[in-house]
Backbone bond lengths (Angstrom), bond angles and torsions (degrees), N, CA, C in turn:
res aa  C-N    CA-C-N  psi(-1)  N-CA   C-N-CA  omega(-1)  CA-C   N-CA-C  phi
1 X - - - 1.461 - - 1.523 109.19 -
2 X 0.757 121.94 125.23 1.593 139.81 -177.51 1.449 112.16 -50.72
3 X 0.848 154.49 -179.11 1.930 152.58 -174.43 1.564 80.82 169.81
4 X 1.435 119.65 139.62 1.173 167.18 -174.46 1.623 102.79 -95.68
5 X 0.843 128.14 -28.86 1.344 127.66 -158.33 1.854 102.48 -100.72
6 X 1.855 95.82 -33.03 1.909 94.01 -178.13 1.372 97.02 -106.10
7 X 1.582 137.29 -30.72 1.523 109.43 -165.19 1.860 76.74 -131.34
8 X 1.214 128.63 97.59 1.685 120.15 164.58 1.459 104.08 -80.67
9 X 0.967 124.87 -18.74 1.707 126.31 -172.48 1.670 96.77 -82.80
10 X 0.780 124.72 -38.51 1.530 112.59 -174.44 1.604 98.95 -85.76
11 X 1.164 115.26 -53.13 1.755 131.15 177.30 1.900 104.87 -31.18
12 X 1.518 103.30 -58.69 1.139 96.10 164.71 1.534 143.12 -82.58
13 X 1.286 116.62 -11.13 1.143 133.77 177.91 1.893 92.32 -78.09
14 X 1.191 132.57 -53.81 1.795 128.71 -161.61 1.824 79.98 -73.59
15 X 1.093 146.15 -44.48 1.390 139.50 -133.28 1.916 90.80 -79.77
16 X 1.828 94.27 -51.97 1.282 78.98 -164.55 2.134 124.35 -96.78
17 X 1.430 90.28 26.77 1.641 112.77 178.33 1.876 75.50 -80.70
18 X 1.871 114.55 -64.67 1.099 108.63 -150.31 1.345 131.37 -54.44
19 X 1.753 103.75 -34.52 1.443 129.56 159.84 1.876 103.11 -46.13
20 X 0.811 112.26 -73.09 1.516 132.61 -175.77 1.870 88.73 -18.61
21 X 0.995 108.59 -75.40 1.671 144.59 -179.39 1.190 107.72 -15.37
22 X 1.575 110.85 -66.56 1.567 137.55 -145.11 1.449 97.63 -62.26
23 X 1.701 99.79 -37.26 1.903 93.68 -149.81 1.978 98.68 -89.16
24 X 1.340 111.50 9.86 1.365 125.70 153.72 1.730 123.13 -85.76
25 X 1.077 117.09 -28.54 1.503 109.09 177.89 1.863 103.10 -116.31
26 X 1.099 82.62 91.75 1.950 99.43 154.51 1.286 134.20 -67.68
27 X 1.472 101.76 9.09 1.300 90.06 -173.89 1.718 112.25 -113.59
28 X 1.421 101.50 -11.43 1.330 134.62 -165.45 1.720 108.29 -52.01
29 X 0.887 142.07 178.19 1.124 141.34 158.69 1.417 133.30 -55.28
30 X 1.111 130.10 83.37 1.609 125.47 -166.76 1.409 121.27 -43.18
31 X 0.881 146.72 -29.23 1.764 161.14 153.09 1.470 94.59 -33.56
32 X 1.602 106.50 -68.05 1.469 109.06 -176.73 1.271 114.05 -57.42
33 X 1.518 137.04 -60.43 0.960 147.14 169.14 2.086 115.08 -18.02
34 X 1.040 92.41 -48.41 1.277 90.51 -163.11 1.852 105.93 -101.47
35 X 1.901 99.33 -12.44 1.920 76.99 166.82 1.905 110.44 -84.49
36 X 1.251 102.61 -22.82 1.768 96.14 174.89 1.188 119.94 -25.50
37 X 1.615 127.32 -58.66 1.471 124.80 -162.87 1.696 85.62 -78.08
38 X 1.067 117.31 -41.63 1.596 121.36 -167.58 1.572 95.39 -37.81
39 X 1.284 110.89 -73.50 1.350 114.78 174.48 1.286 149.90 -28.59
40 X 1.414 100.69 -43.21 1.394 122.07 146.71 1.562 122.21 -49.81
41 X 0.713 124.99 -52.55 1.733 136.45 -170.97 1.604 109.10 -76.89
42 X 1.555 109.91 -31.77 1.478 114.71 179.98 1.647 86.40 -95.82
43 X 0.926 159.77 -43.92 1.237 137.44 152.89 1.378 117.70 -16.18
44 X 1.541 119.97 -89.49 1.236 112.85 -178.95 1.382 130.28 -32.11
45 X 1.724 112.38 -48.86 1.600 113.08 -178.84 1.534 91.80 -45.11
46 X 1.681 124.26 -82.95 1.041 116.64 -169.69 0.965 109.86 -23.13
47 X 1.503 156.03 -108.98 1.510 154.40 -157.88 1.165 122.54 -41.32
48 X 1.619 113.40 -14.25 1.389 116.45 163.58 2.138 109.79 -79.98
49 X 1.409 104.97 -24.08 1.463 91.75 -143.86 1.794 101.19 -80.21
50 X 1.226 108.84 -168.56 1.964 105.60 -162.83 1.697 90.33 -97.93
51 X 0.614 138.90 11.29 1.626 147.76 168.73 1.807 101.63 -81.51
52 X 1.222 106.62 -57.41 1.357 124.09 -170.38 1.398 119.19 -75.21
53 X 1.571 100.64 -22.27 1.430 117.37 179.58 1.921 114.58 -85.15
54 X 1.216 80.81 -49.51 1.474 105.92 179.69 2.065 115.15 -49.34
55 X 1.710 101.60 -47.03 1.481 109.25 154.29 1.132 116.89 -55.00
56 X 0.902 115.21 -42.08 2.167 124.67 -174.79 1.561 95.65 -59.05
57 X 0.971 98.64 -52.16 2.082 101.79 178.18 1.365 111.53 -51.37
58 X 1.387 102.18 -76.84 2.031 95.79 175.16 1.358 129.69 -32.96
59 X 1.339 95.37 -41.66 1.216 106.47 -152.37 1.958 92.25 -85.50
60 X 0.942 113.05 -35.41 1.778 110.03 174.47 1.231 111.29 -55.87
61 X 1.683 127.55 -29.10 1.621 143.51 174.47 1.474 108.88 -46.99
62 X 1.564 107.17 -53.90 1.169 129.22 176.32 1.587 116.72 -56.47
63 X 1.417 119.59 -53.64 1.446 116.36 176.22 1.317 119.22 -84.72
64 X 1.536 112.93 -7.77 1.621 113.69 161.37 1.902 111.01 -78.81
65 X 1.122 115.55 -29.05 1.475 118.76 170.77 1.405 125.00 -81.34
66 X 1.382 107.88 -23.18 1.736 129.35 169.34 1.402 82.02 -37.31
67 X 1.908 97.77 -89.02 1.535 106.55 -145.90 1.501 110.70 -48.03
68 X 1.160 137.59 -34.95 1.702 138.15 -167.19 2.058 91.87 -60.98
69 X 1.506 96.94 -59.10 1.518 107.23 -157.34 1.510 122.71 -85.38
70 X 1.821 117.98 10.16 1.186 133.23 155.92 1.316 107.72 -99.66
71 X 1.579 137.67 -16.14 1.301 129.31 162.67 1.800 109.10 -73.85
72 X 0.899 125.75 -33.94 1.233 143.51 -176.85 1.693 107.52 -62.57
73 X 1.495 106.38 -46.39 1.487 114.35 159.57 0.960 126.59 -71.69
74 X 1.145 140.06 -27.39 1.123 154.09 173.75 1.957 109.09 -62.02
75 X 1.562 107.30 -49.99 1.178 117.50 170.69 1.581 116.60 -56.04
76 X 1.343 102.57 -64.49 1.465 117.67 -179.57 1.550 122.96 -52.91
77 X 1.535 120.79 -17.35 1.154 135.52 -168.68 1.611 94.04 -82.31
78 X 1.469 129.01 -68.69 1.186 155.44 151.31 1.724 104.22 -0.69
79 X 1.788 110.74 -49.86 1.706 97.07 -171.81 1.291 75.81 -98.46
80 X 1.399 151.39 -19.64 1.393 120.56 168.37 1.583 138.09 -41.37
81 X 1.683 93.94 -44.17 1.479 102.22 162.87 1.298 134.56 -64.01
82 X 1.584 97.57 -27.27 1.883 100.96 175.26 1.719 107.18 -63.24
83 X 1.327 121.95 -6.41 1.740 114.20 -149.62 1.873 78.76 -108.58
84 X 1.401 104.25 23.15 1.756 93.69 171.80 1.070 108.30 -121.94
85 X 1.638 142.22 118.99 1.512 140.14 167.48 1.427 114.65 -41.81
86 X 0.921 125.54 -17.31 1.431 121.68 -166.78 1.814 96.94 -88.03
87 X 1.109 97.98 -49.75 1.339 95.81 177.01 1.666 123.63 -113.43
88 X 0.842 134.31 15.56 1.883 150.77 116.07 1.446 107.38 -27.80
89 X 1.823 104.54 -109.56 1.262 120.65 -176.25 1.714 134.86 -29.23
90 X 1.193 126.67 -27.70 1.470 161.58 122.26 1.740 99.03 6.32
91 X 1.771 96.82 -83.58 1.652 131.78 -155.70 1.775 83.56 -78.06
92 X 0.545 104.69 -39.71 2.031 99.49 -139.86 1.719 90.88 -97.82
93 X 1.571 128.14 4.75 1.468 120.56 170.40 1.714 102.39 -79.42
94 X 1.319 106.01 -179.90 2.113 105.01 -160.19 1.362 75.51 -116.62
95 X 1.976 142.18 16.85 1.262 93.98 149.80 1.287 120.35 -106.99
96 X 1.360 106.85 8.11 1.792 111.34 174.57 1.636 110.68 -120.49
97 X 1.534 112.41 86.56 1.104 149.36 -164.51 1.381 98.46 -68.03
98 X 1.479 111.67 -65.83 1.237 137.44 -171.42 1.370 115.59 -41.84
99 X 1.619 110.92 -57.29 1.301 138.57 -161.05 1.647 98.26 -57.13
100 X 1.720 106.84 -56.17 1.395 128.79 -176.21 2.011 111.69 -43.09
101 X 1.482 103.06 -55.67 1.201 132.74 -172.16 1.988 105.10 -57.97
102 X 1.321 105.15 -42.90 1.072 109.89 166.29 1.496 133.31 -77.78
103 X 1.328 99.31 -22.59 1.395 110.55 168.38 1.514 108.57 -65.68
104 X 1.561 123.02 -36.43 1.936 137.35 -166.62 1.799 78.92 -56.04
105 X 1.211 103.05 -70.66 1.418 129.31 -149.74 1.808 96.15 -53.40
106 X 0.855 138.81 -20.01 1.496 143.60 -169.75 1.835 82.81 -92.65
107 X 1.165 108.08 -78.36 1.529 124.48 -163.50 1.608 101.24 -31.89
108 X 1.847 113.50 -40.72 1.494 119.48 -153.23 2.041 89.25 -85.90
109 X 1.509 102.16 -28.09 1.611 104.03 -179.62 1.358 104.59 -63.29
110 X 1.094 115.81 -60.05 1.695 114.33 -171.61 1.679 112.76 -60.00
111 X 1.236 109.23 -44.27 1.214 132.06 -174.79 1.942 97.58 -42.16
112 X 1.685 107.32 -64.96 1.397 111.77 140.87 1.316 130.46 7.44
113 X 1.563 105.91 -95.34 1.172 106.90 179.18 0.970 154.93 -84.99
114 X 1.140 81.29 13.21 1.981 107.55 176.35 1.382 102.38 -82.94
115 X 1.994 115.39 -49.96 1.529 95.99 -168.58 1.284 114.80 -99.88
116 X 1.554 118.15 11.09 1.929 120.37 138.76 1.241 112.80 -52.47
117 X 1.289 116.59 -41.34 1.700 126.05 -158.14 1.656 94.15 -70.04
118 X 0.649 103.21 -37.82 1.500 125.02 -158.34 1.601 103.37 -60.71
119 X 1.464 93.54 -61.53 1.817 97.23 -165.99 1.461 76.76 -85.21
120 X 1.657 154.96 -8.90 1.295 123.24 -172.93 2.273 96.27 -62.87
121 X 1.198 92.98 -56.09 1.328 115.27 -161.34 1.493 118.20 -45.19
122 X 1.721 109.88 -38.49 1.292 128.17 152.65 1.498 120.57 -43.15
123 X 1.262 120.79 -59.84 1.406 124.93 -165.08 1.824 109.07 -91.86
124 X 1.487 113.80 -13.95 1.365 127.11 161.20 1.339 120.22 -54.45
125 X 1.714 86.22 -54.92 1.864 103.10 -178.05 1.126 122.49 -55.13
126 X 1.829 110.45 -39.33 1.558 117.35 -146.60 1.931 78.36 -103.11
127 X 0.860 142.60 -5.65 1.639 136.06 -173.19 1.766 95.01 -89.23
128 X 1.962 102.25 -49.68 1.600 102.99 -173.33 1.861 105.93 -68.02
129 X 1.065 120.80 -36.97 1.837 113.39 -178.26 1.615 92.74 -62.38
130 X 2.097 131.44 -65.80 1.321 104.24 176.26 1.745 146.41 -41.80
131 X 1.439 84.55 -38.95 1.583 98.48 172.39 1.449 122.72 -58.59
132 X 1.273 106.87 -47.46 1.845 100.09 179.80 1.685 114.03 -129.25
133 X 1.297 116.44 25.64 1.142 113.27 -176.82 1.980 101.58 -141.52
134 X 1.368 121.82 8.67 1.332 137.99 149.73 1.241 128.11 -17.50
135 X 1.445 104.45 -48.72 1.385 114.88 -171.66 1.718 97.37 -112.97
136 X 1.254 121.65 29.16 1.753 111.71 161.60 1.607 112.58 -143.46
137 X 1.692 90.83 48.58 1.529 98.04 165.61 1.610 136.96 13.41
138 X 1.643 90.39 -62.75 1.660 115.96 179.40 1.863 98.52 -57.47
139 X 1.300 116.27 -55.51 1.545 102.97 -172.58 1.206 128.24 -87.42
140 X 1.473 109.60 -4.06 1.436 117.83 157.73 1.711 118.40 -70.65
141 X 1.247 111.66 -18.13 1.267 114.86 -153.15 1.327 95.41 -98.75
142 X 1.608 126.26 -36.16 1.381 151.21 146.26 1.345 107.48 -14.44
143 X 1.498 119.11 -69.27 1.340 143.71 -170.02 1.305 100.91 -65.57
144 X 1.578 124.83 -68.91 1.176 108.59 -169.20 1.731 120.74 -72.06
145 X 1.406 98.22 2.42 1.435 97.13 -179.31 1.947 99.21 -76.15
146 X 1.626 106.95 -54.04 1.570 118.09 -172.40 1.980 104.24 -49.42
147 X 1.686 108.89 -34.74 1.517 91.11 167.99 1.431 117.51 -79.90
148 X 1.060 118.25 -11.53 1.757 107.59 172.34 1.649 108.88 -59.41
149 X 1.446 96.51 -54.20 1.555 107.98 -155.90 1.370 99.00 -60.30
150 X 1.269 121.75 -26.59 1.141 127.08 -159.53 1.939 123.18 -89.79
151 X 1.558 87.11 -44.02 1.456 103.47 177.31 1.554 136.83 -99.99
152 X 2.123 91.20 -27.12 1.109 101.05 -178.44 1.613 120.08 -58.63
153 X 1.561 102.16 160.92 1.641 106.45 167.78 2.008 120.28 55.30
154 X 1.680 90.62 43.47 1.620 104.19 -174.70 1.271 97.34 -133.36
155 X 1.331 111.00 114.76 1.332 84.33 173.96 1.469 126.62 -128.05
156 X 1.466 98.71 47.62 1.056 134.86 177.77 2.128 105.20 -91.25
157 X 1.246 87.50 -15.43 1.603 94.00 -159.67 2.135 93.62 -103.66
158 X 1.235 107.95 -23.63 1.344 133.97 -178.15 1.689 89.06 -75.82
159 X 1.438 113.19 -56.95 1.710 115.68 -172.78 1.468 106.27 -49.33
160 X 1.209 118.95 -53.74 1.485 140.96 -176.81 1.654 103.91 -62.95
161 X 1.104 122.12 -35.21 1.559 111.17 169.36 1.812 114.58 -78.15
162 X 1.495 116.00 -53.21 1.388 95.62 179.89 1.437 98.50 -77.29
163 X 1.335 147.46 -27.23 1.356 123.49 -177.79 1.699 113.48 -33.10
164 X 1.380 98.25 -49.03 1.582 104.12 176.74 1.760 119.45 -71.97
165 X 1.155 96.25 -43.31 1.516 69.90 167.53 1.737 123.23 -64.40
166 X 1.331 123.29 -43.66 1.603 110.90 155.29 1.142 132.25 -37.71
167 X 1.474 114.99 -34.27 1.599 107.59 165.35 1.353 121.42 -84.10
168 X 0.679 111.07 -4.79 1.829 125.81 179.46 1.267 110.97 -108.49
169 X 1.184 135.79 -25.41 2.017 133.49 162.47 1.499 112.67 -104.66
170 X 1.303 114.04 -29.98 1.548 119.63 -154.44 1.297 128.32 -98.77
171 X 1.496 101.49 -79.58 2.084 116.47 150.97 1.573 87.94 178.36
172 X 1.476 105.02 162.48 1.555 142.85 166.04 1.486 89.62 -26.57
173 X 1.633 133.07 146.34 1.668 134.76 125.49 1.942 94.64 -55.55
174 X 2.094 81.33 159.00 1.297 95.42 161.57 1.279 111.96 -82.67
175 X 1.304 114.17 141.39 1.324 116.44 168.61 1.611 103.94 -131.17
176 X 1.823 94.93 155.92 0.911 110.70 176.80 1.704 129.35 -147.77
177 X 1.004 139.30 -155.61 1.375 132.04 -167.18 1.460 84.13 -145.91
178 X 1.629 87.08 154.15 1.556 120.58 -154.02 1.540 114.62 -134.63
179 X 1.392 143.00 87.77 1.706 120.17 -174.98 1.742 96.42 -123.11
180 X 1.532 82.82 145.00 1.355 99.25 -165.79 1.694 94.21 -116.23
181 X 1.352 121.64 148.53 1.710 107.75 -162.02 1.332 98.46 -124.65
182 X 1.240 134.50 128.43 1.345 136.30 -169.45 2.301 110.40 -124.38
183 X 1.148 111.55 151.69 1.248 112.22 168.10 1.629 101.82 -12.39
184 X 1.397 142.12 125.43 1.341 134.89 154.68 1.780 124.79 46.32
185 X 1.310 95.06 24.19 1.650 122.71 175.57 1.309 128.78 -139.68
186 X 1.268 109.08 172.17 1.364 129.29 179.99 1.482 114.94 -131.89
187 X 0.975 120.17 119.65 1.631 112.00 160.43 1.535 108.84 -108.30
188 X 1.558 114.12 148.22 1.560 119.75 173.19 1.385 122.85 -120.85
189 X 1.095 130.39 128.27 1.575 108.20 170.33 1.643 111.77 -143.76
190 X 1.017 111.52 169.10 1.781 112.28 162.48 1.480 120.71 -91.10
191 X 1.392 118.66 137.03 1.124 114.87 -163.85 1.664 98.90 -129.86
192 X 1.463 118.67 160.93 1.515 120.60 174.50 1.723 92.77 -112.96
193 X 1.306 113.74 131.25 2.045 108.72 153.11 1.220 96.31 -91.29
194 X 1.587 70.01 136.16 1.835 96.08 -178.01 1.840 105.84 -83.44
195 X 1.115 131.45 23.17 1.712 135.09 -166.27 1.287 91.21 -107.32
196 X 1.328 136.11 -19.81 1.701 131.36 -161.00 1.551 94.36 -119.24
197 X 1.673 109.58 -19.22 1.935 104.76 -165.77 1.940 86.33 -90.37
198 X 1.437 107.96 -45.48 1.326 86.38 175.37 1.471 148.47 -44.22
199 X 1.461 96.62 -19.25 1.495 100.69 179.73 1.325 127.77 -80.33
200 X 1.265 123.52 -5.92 1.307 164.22 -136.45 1.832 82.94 -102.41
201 X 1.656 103.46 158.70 1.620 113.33 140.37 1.033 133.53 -71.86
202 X 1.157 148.60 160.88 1.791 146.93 153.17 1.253 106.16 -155.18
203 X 1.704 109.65 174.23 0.898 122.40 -173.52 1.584 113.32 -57.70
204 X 1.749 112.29 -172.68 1.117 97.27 -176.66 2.205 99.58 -82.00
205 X 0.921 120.75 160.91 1.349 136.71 175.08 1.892 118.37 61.51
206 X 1.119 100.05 22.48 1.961 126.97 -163.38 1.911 86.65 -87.63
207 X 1.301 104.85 -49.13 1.808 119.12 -157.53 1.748 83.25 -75.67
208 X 1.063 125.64 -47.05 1.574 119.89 178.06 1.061 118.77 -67.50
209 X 1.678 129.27 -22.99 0.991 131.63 159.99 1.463 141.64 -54.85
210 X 1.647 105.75 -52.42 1.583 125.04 173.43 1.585 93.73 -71.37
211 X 1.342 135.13 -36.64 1.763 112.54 -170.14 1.270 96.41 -67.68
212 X 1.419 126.12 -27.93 1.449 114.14 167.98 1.508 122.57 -7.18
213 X 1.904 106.51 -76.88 0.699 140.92 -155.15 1.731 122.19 -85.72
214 X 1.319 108.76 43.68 1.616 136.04 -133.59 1.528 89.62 -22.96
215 X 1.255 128.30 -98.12 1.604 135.41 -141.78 1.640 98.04 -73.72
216 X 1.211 111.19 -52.18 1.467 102.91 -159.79 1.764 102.10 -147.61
217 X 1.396 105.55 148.81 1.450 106.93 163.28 1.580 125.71 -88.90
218 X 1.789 134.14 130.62 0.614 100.52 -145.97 2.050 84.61 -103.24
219 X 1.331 112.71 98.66 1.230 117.55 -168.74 1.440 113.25 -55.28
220 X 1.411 131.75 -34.80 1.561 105.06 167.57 1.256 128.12 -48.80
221 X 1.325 108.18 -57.67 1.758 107.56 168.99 1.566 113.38 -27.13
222 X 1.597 110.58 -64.93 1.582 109.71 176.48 0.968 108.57 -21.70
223 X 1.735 111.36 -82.87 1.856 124.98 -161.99 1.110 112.66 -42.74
224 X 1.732 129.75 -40.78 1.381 141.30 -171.28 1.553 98.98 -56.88
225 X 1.569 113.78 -45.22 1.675 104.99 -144.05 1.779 91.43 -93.39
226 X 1.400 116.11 -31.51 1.137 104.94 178.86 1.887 112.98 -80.71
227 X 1.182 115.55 -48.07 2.294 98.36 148.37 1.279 105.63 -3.88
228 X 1.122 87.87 -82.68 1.751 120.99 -152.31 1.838 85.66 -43.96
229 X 1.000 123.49 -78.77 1.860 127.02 173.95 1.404 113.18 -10.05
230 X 1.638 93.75 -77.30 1.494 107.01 -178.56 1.140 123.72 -50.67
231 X 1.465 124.10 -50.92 1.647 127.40 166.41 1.473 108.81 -36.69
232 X 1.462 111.80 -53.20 1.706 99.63 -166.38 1.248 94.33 -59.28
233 X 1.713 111.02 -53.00 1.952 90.61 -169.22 1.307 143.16 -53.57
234 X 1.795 96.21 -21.81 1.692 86.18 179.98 1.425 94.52 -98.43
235 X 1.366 145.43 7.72 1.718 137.67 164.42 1.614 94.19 -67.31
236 X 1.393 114.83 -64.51 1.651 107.82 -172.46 1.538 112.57 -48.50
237 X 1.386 124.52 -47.30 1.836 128.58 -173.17 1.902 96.90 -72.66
238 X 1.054 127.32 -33.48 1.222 106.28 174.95 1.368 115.34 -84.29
239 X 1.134 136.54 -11.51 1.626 152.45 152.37 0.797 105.63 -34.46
240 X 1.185 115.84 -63.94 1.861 131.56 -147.87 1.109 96.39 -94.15
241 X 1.502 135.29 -3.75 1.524 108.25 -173.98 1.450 80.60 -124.69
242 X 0.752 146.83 13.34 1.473 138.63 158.97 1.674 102.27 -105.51
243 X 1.483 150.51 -5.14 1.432 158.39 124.79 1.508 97.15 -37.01
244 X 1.245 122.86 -75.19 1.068 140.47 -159.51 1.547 102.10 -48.63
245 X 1.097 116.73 -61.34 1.946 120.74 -164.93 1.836 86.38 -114.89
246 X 1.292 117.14 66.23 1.244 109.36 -177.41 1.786 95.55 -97.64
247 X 1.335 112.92 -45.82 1.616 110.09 166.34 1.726 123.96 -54.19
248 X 1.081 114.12 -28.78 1.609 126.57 173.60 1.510 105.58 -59.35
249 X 1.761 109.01 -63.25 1.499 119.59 -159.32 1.977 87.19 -69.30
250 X 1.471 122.23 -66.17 1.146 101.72 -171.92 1.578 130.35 -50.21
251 X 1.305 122.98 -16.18 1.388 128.93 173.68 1.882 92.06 -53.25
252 X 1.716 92.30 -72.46 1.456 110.67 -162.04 1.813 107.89 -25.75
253 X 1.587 100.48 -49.52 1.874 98.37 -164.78 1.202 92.42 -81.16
254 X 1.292 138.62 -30.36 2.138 115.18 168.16 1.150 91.48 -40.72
255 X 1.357 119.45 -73.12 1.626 114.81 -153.22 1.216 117.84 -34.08
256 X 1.567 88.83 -48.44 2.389 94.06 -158.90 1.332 100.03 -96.27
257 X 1.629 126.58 31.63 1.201 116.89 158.60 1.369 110.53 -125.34
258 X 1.467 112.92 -6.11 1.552 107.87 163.55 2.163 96.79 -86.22
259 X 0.957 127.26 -24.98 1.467 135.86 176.38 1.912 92.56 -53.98
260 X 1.249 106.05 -66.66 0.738 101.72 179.22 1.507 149.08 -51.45
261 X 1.614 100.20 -43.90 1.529 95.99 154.22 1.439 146.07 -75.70
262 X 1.721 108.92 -15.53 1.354 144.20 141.83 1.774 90.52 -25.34
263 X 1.453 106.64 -86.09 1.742 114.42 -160.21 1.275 99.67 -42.62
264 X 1.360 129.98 -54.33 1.480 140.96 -172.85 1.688 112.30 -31.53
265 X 1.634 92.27 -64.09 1.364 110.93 -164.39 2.026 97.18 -71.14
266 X 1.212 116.93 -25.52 1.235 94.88 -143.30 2.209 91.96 -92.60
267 X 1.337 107.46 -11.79 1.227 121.22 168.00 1.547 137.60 -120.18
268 X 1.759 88.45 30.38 1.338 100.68 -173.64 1.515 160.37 72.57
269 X 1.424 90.39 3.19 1.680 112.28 -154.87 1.892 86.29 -89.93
């Protein structure tokens, strides 16, 4: 059964073939006949009304955070597999060099697209709060307060921005792989040396940062803690804007569930 609220593009496209339809079969039930176009038209309000709009908002939060936090999985899945002997021990012997080398080269791809993903999601976000939230000062101001609290004074999160611009004007960091050997274990990870990132530009206090981290950075951790950031922020902005128009959206689903049983009845389902 169709819902208006998850696919309206198809909802309206079957509604108005069906309308189309009606004024061909005369023989049909007249009741029916005449809620079809009805349907159509109470369709639209719905998709016109600020209830309906207001879901459209959240829900865009969601597919602007998708893309950052399915590249991010995508990464994380990757050192998941290294933490398996079967497929570790394989890569990481000195006579399959190759195998290893290709594995860097996957790690340096994803590695990629995480911190494209990254600034996509940034400059998505901060265009979607101007674009439709312009005129409510108060929740913009909200927002940019939750990224202060959130981001400011890291500058680990600063590393992660010019890192990307170096990979995006400059060339790839070296990367490399890391196993740490425990009682009847293995640990794996990807690591950056910080001796080749130093030579590099950064921001101001970024170069004080990585010597931190004497030999090497251990960049999964990074990606994890800054995820981990971003998720809360776009869980809190899609919160709040569903708080915010929480009387709108609940109007909206009365509506499209009396619409809905309307559609039911009027085509039989």
């Amino acid at each position: 059964m169709p819902a208006c609220r998850n696919k309206p593009k198809k909802v309206r496209v079957y509604i108005e073939e069906t309308a189309g339809e009606s004024a061909r079969v005369e023989t049909a039930d007249s009741s029916i006949e005449h809620e079809r176009p009805s349907l159509l038209e109470w369709q639209n309000q719905l998709l016109a009304s600020p209830g309906y709009r207001a879901i459209a908002l959240s829900a865009r939060v969601k597919r602007i955070a998708y893309i950052f936090q399915a590249n991010f999985a995508q990464y994380r899945s990757l050192v998941a597999k290294l933490q398996d002997p079967e497929f570790w021990l394989p890569i990481s012997g000195p006579g399959n060099l190759d195998a290893h080398d290709d594995l860097l080269s996957e790690a340096e791809r994803l590695l990629h697209n995480f911190l494209t993903s990254m600034s996509t999601r940034i400059d998505q976000e901060r265009a979607f709060m101007r674009r439709n939230f312009s005129e409510r000062p108060d929740l913009a101001s909200e927002y940019r307060g939750k990224v202060a609290a959130i981001f400011s004074d890291d500058f680990a999160v600063v590393f992660l921005k010019d890192l990307r611009n170096h990979i995006t004007h400059h060339q790839l960091p070296v990367a490399q792989s890391r196993e740490t050997f425990k009682a009847g274990s293995i640990s794996v990870t990807f690591i950056l040396p910080c001796a080749p990132l130093l030579e590099w530009e950064w921001s101001s206090g970024v170069k004080e940062w990585i010597a931190t981290h004497g030999d090497a950075i251990e960049i999964v951790d990074v990606l994890d803690a800054y995820a981990r950031k971003a998720a809360s922020l776009d869980k809190w902005l899609f919160h709040r804007i569903e708080q915010e128009h929480r009387t709108e959206i609940q109007e909206f689903q009365r509506a499209e569930e009396e619409y809905t049983r309307k559609y039911d009845r009027a085509f039989g389902l």
